[in-house]
Backbone as CSV, one residue per row, in Angstrom:
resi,resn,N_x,N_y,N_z,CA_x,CA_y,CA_z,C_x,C_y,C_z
1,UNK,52.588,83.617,43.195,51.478,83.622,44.113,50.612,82.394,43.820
2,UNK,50.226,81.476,44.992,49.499,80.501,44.663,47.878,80.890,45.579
3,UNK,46.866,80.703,44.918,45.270,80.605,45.686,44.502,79.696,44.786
4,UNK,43.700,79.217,45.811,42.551,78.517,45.310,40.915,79.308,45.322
5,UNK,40.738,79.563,44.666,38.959,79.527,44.848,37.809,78.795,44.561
6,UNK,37.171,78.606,45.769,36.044,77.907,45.315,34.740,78.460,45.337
7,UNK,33.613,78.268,44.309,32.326,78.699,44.320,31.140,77.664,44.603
8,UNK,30.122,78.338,44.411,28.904,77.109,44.032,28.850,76.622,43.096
9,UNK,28.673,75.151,43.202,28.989,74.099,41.872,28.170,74.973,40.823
10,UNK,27.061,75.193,41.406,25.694,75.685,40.333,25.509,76.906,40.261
11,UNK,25.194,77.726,39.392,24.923,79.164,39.421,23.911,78.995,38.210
12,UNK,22.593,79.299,38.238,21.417,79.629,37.339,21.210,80.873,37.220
13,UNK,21.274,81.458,36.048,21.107,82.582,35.907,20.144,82.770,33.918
14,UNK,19.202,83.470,34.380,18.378,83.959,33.443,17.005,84.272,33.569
15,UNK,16.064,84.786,32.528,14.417,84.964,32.921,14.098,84.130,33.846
16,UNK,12.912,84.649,34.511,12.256,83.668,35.473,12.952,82.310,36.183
17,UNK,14.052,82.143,36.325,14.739,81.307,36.741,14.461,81.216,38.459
18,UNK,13.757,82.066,38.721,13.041,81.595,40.249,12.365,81.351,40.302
19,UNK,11.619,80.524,39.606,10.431,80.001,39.892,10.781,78.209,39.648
20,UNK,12.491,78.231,39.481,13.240,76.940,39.445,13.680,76.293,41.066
21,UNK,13.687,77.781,42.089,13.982,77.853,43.196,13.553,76.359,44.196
22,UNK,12.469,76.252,43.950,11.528,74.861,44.355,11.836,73.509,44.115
23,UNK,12.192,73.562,42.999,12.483,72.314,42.127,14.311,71.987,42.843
24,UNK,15.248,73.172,42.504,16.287,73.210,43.076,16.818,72.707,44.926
25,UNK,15.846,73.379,45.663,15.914,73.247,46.941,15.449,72.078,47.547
26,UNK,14.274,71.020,46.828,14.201,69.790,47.039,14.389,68.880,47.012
27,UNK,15.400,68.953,45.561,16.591,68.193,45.450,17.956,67.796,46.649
28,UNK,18.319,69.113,46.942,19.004,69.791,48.170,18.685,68.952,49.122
29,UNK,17.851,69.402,49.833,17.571,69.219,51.425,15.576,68.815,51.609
30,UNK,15.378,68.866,52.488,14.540,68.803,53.317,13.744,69.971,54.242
31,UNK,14.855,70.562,54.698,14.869,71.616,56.464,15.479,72.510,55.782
32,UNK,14.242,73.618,54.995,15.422,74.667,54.517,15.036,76.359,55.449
33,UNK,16.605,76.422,55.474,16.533,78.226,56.025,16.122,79.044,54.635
34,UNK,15.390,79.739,55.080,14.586,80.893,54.080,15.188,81.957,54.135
35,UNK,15.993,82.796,53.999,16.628,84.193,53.766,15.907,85.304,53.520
36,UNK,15.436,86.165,53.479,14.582,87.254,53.083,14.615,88.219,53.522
37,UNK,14.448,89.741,52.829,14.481,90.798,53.270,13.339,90.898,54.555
38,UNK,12.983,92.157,54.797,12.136,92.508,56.248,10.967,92.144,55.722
39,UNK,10.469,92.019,54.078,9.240,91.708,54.041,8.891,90.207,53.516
40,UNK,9.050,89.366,54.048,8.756,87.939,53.730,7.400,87.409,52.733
41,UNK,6.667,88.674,52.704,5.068,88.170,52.001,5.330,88.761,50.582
42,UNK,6.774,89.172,50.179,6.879,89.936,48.855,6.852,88.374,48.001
43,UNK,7.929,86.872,48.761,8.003,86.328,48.130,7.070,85.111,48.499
44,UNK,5.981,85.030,49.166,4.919,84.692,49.244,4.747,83.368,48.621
45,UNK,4.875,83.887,47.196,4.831,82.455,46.050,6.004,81.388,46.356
46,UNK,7.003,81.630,46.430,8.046,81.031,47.106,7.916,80.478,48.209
47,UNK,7.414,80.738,49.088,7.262,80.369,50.730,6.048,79.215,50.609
48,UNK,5.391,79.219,49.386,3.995,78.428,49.597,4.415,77.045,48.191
49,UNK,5.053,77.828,47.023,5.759,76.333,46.363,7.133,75.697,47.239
50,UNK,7.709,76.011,48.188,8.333,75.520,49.130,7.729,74.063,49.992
51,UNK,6.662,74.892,50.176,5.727,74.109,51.533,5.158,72.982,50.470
52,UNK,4.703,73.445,49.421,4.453,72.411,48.484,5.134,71.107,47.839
53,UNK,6.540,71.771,48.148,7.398,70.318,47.972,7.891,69.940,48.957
54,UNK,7.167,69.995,50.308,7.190,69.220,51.506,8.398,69.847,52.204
55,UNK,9.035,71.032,51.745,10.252,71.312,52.611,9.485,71.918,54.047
56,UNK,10.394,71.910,55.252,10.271,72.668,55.975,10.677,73.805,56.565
57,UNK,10.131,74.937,56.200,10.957,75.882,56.309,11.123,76.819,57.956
58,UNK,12.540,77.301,57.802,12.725,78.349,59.211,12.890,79.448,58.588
59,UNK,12.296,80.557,58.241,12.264,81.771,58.088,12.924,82.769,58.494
60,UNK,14.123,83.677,57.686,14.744,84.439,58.470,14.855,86.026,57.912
61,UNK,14.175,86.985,58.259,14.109,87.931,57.718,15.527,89.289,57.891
62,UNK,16.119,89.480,56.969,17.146,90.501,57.236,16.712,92.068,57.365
63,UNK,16.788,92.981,57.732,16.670,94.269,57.489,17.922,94.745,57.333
64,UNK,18.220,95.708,56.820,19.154,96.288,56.755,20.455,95.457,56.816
65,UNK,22.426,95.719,57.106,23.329,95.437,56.965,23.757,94.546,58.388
66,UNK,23.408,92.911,58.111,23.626,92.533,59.392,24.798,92.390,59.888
67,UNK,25.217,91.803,61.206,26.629,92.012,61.997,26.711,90.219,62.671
68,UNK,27.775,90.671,62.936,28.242,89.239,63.576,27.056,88.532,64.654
69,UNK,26.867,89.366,65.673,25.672,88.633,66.486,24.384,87.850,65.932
70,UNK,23.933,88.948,65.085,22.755,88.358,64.075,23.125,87.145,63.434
71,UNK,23.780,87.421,62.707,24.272,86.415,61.762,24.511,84.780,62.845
72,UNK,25.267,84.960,63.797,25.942,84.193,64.725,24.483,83.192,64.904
73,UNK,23.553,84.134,65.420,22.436,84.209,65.757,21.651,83.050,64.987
74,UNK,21.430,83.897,64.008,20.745,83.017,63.120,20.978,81.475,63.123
75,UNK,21.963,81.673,62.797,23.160,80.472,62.342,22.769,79.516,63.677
76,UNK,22.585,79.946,64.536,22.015,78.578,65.363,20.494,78.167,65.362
77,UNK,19.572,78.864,65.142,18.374,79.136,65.394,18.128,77.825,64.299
78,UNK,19.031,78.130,62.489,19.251,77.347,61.779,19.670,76.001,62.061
79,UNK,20.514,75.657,62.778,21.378,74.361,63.131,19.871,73.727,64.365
80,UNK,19.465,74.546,65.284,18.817,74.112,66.109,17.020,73.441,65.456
81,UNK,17.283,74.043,64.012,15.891,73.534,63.451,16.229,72.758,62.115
82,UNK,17.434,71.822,62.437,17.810,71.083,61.355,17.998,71.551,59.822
83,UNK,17.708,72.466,59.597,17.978,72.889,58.416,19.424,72.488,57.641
84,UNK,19.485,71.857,56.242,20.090,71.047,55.543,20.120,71.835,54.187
85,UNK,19.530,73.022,54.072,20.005,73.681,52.763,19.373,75.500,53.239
86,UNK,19.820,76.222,52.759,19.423,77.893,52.856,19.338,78.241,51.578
87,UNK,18.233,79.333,51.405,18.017,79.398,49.916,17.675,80.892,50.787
88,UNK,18.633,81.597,49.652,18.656,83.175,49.727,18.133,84.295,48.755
89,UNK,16.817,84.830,49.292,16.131,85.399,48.038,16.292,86.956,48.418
90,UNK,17.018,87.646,47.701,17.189,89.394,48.038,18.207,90.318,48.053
91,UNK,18.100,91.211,48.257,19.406,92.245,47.946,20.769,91.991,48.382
92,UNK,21.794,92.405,48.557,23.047,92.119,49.062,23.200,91.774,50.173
93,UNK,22.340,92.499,51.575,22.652,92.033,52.417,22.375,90.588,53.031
94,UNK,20.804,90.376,52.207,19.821,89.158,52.408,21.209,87.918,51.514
95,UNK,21.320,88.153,50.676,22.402,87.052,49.997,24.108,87.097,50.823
96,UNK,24.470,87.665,51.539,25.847,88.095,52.194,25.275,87.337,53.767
97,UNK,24.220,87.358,54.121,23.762,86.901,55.374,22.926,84.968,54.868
98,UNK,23.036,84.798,53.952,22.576,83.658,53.728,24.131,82.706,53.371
99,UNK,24.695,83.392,53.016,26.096,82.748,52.622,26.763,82.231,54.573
100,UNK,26.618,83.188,55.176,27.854,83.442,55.533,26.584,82.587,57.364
101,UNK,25.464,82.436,56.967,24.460,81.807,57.651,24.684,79.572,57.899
102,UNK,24.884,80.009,55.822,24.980,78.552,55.077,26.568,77.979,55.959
103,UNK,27.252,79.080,56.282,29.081,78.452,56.057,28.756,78.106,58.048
104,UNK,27.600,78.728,58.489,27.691,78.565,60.049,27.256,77.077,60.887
105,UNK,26.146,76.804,59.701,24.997,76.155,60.198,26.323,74.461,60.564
106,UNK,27.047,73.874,59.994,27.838,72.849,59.950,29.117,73.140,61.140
107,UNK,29.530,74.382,61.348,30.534,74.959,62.214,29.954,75.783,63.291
108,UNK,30.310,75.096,64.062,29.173,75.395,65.505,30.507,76.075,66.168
109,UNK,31.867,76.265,66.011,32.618,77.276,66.902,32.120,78.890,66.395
110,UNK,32.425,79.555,67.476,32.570,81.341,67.312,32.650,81.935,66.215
111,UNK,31.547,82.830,65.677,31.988,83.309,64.191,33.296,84.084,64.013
112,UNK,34.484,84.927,64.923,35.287,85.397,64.904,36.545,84.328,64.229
113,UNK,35.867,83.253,64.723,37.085,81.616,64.254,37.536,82.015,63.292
114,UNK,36.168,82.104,62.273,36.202,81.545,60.867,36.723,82.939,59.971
115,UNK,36.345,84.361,60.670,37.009,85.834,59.823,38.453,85.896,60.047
116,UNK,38.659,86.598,58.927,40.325,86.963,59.254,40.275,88.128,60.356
């Protein structure tokens, strides 16, 4: 059996390591998509050291287990406001919808294309 996998070059993991989030994402990009559960003012501090390092952000709040439309959705709302990096802060679905947001924003065909 032959496969390849690939990940994110970078994975940070330890204490307070979000409060690296800022420093990380400006490096990145410019035009970043914001990921977040339904309550966006939890990460508040984030949204305002963001703005502080001149990014511009598009805000996208998840509730619950999103679906292809949403996602689809997003994914242009993203492309249509230049956004050049997504930074995903939250539970499974908020990180599963930022991934799969990130893989849209560059591939502008049908999300059905890209699933098996």
């Amino acid at each position: 059996m032959n496969f390849q996998f690939s990940t994110a070059p970078k994975i940070v993991f330890g204490p307070d390591v979000a409060r690296s989030i800022p420093e990380h994402a400006a490096a990145k990009g410019n035009n970043a998509c914001l990921v977040t559960g339904n309550s966006p003012q939890r990460i508040q501090w984030l949204i305002d050291e963001l703005q502080e390092k001149e990014l511009s952000l598009h805000i996208v709040s998840i509730a619950g287990e999103p679906d292809t439309e949403l996602i689809a959705g997003h994914a242009a709302e993203a492309r249509a406001n230049n956004c050049d990096i997504v930074v995903a802060v939250g539970g499974g679905s908020v990180l599963d919808a930022g991934k799969a947001i990130a893989a849209l924003i560059p591939n502008k065909r049908d999300v059905f294309d890209y699933l098996e």
